[in-house]
C-alpha positions as CSV (number, residue, x, y, z in Angstrom):
1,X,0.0,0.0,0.0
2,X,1.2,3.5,-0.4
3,X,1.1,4.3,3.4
4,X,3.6,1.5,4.3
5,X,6.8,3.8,3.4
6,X,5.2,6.4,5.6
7,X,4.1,3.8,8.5
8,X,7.5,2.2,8.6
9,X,9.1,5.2,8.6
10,X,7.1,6.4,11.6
11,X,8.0,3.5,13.1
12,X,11.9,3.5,13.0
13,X,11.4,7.3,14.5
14,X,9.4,6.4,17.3
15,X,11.8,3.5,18.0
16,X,15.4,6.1,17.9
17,X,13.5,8.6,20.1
18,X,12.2,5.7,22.4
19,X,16.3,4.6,22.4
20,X,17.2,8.1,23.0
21,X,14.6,8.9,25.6
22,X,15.5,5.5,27.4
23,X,19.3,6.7,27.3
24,X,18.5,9.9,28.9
25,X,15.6,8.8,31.5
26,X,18.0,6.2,33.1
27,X,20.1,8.6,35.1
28,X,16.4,9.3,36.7
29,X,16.0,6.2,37.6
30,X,13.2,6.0,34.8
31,X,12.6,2.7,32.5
32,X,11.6,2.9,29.5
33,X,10.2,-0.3,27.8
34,X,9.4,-0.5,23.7
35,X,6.8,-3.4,22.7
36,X,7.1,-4.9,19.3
37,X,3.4,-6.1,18.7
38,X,2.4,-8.9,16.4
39,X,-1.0,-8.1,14.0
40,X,-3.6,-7.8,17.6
41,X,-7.3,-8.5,16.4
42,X,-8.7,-4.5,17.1
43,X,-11.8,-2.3,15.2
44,X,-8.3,-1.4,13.6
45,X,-7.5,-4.6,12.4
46,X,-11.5,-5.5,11.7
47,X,-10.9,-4.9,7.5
48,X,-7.9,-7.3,7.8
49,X,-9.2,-10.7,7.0
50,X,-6.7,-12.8,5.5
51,X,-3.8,-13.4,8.2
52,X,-4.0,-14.4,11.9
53,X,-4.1,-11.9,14.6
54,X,-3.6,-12.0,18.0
55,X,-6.8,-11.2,20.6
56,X,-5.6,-8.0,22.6
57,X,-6.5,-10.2,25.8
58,X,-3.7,-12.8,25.2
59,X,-1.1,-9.7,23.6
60,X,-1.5,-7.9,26.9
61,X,-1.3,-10.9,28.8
62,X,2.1,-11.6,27.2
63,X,3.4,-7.9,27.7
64,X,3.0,-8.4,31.2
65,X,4.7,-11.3,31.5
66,X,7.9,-10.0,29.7
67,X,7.5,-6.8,32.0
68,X,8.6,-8.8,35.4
69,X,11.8,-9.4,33.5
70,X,14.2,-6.1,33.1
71,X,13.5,-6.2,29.1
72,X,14.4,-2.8,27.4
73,X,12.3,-4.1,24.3
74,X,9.8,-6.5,24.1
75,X,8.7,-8.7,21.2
76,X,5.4,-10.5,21.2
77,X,4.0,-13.1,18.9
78,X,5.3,-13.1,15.4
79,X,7.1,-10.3,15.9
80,X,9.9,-12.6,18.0
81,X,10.8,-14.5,15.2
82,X,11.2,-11.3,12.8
83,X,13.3,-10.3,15.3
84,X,15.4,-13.2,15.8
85,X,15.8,-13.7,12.0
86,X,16.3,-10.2,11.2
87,X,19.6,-10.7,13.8
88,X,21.2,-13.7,12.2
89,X,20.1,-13.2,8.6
90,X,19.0,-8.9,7.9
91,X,20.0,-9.2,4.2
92,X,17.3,-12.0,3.6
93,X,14.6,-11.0,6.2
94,X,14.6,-7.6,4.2
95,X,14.1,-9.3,1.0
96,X,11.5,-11.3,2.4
97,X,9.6,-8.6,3.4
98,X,9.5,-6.6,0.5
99,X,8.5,-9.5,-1.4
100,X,5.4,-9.8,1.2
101,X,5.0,-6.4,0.8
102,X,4.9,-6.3,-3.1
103,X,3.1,-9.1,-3.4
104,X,0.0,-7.2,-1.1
105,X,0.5,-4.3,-2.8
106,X,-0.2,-6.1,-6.1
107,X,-3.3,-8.4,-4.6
108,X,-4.8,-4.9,-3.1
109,X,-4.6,-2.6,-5.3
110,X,-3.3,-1.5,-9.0
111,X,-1.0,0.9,-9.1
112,X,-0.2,3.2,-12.8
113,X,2.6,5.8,-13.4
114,X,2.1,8.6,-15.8
């Protein structure tokens, strides 16, 4: 979709002021926590009908489980794996997900250049 360029980009700015803010709130004794969420079924997510997503009850449920531990970011469901395999292989894990991303872009929606 068009908005994915914008939405990641959002993304990666939330996550180096959330890296910065985290730096500068520990001297405070202040902890900041990040949460990676998989897909969570929301009114949000309602439209979205062709992958699994996980109920809010058992992604909030997982949060504050990880939150007992001293976790500076948390990743829940998918998003652990993505994770994981962006760490060991980030070369692949960024092809794959442009080719997931293409390919919804194709199945959603035509897009024509002038």
């Amino acid at each position: 979709k068009y908005e994915v360029p914008i939405y990641s980009a959002s993304k990666a700015g939330l996550h180096s002021f959330v890296q910065s803010f985290r730096s500068q709130s520990r001297p405070d004794g202040v902890k900041v926590v990040e949460v990676f969420p998989d897909v969570v079924r929301t009114p949000m997510t309602a439209h979205r009908t062709n992958e699994r997503m996980m109920d809010a009850n058992e992604f909030a449920q997982e949060v504050l489980n990880c939150l007992r531990y001293d976790y500076p970011e948390i990743f829940v469901g998918k998003a652990k794996w993505l994770n994981l395999l962006n760490r060991l292989m980030p070369n692949a894990t960024a092809k794959m997900m442009n080719g997931i991303w293409t390919r919804r872009s194709a199945q959603t929606q035509q897009i024509e250049f002038s």
